[in-house]
C-alpha positions in Angstrom: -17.9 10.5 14.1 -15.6 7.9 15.3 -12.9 8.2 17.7 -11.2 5.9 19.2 -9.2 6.1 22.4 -6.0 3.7 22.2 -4.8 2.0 25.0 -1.1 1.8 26.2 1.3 -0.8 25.2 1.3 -3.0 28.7 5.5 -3.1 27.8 5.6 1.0 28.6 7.7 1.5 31.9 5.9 2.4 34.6 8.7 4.6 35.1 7.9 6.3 31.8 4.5 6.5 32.4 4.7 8.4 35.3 7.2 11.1 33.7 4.9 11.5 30.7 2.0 12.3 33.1 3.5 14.6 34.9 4.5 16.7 31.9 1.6 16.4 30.4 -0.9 18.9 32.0 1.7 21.0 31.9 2.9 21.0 27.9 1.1 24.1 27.0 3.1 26.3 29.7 6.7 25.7 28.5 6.1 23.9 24.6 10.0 24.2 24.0 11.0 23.4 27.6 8.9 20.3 28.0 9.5 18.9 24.5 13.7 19.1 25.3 12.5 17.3 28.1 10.6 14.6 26.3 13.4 14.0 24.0 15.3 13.6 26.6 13.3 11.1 28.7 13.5 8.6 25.2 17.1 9.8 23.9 18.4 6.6 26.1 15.5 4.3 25.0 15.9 4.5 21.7 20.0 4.2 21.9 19.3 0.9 22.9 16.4 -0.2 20.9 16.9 -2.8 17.9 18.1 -2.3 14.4 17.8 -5.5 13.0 19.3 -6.7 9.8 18.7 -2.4 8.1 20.0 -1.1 5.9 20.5 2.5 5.4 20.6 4.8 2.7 21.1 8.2 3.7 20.7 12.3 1.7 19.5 10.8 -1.6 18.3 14.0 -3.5 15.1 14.4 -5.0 15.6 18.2 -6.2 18.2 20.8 -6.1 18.2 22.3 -2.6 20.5 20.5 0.1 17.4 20.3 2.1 15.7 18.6 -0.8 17.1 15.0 0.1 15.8 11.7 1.6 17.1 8.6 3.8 15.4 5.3 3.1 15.2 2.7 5.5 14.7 -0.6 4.7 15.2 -4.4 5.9 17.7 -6.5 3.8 16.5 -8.2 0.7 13.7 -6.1 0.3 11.5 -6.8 -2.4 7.9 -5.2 -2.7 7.4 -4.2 0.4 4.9 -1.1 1.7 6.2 1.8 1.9 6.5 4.4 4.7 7.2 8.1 3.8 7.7 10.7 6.9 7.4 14.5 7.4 8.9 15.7 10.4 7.5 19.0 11.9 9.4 21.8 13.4 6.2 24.8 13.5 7.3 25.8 9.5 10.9 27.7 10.6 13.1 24.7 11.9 13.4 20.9 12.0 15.4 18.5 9.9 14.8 14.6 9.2 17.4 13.6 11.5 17.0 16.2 15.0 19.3 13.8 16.6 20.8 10.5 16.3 17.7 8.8 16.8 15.3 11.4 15.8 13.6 11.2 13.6 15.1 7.8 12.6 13.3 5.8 14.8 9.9 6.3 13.5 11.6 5.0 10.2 13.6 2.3 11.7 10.4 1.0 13.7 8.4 0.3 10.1 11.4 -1.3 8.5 11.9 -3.6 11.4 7.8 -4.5 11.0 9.0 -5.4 7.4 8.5 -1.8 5.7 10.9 0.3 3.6 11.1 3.7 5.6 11.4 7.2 3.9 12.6 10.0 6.1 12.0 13.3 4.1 13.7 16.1 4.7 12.0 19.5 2.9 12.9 23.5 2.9 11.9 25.6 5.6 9.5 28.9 5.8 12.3 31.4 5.0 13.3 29.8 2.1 10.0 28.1 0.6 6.5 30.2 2.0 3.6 28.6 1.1 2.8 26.2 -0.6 6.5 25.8 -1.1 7.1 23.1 1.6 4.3 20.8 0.3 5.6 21.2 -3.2 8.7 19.5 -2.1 6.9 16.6 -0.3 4.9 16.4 -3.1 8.3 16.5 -5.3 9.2 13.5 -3.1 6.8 11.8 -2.7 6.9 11.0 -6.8 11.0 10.8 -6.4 9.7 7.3 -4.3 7.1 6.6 -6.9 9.7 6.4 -9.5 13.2 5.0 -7.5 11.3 3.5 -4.8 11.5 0.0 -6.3 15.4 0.0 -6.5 15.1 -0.2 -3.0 12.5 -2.9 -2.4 9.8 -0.7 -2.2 6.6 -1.0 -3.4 5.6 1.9 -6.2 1.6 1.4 -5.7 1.7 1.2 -2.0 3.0 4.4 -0.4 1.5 5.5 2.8 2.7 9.6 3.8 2.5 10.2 7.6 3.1 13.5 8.6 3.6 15.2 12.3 3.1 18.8 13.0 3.5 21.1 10.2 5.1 17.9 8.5 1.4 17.3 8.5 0.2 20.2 7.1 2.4 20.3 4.2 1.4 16.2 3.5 -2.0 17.2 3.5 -1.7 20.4 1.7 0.3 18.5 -1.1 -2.5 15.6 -1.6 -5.8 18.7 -1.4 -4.9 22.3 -2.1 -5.4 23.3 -6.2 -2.5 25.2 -5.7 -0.5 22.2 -6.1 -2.2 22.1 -9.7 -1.8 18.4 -9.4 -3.8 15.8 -11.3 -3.3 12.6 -9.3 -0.6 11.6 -6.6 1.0 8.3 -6.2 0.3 8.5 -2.3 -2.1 5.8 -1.4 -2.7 6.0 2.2 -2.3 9.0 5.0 -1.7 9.5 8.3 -1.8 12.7 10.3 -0.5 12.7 13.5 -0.7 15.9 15.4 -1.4 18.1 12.5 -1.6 21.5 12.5 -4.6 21.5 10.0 -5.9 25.5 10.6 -3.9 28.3 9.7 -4.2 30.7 12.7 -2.5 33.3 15.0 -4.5 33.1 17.4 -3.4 34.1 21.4 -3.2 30.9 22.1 -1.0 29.4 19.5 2.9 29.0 20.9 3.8 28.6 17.3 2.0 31.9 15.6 5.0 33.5 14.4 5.8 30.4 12.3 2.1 30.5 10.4 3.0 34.1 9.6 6.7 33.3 8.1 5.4 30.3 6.1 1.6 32.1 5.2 2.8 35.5 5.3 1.4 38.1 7.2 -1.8 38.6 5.0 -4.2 36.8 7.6 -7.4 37.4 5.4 -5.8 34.1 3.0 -5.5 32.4 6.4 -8.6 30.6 6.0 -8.5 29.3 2.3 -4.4 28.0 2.3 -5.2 26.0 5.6 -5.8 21.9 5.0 -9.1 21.5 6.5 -10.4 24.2 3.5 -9.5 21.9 1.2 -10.2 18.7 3.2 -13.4 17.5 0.9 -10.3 17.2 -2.2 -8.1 14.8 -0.3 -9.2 11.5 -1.8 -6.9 8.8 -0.4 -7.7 6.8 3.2 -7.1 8.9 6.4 -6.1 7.8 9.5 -5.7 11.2 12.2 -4.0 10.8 15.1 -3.9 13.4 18.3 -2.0 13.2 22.0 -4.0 13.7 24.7 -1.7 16.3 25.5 -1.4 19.0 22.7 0.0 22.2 21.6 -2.9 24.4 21.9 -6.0 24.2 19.0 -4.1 20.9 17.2 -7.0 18.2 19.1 -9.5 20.6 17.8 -8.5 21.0 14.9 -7.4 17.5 14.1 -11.1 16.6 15.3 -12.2 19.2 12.7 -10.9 17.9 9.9 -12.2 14.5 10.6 -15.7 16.2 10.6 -14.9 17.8 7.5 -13.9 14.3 6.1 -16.8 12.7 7.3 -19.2 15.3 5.9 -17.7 15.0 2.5 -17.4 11.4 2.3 -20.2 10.2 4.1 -18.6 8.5 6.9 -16.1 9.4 9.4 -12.5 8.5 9.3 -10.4 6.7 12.1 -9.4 9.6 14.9 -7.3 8.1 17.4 -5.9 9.9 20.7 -3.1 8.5 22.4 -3.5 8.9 26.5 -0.6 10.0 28.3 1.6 11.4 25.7 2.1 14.6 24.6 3.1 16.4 20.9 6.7 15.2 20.7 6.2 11.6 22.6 3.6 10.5 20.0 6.5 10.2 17.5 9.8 9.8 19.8 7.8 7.2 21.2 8.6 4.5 18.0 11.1 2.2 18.4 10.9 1.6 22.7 8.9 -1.0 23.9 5.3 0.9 23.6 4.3 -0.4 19.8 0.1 0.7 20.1 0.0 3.3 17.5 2.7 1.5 15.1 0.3 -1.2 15.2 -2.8 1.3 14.4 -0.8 2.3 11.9 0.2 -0.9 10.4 -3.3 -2.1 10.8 -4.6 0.7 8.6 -1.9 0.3 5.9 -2.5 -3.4 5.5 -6.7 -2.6 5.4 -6.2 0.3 2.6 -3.0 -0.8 0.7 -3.3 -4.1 -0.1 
């Protein structure tokens, strides 16, 4: 299996370096504490990173719920351009497309300033929508940009989903699991970046209680709603993406479930672990000067979505 180890952008502070190392061997003791923290280090960063010439489209609906709604992201004059859909995480109970004033909108307003049309998806939560009802949304979505997506200078045929956290799971489960009794998806490329691709509630998951609200508490169907059961269905190009520095069991099982690609397609995908950052850097992180992973990413769309 492959797996590459990316280097650093060279523009990173050394400053910045040297905080995320020093929080890094110590993420899994404090996952909360450390990840206000981390938010906090690039709060300032992005407040005075670039916009460019954006324009923003904000709580388009694509069903019913108020949380079923959408901000697109895209640079002006827009015609045919790829397209960039994100899931934020938030361990299946909490999290929202926009966290903060920056978050999650820089991850977006990174890939519209490369020349993208961003897609910041916002989806309902555990107690509202147990599984698979968080992937049906993304799934409902993700064919809300198939069909509106070229009003707004996107490109229909090349859509690329990136998901973080359990953003990742439900992007996943929405492209694999037959409970989505889906025929074809108008996803072309994916991106996982720090998935939680397992189902468990294990000690040493921080974030248990969450698998049980959104799985229930039947932990015998664990096994066969997680991704990586379903991993051999997923038929578009798949890039994964880990921190060095994890919540517990995500670097496994993100390796995992590039084995489990691998063995069902015959060669291994792209697994890519980004040094010195930890599970909420790797996506507060776009937008400052450090650009390595957009660039992974970007590299990967252009290679698969042409």
């Amino acid at each position: 299996m492959t797996l590459l180890h990316a280097h650093p952008n060279a523009l990173r502070p050394a400053s910045l370096t040297q905080a995320l190392r020093e929080i890094g061997p110590q993420w899994h003791l404090d996952i909360r504490g450390w990840a206000e923290r981390t938010r906090a280090i690039y709060e300032p960063l992005l407040a005075a990173a670039p916009a460019a010439a954006l324009e923003v489209v904000r709580d388009l609906p694509y069903g019913s719920h108020p949380r079923q709604v959408l901000d697109i992201y895209r640079p002006s004059g827009a015609r045919g351009r790829p397209v960039v859909a994100f899931v934020h995480g938030g361990a299946f109970v909490r999290g929202e497309k926009d966290t903060s004033e920056h978050l999650y909108a820089n991850v977006l307003t990174w890939f519209a300033r490369q020349g993208c049309v961003g897609v910041n998806i916002e989806y309902r939560l555990a107690d509202e929508a147990p599984y698979p009802g968080a992937s049906m949304d993304v799934a409902q979505a993700c064919d809300w940009i198939a069909d509106h997506i070229g009003e707004h200078g996107g490109d229909a045929k090349r859509i690329c989903l990136i998901g973080h956290s359990a953003g990742g799971t439900h992007a996943a489960t929405c492209l694999s699991d037959p409970v989505m009794q889906r025929a074809a998806s108008p996803v072309a490329a994916l991106v996982l970046i720090s998935a939680r691709l397992r189902a468990d509630v294990l000690p040493a998951n921080p974030n248990a209680a969450g698998v049980r609200a959104y799985y229930g508490t039947d932990e015998s169907l664990y096994e066969s709603r997680s991704a990586i059961a379903h991993a051999a269905r997923l038929q578009v190009p798949t890039l994964l993406v880990n921190a060095e520095y994890e919540n517990p069991l995500l670097d496994r099982y993100g390796l995992e479930y590039a084995l489990a690609l691998a063995q069902a397609r015959g060669r291994a995908p792209v697994h890519l672990t980004l040094p010195d950052h930890n599970h909420m850097s790797i996506v507060t992180h776009f937008n400052t000067s450090e650009e390595t992973l957009g660039r992974c990413i970007l590299e990967f769309i252009d290679g698969h979505m042409r």
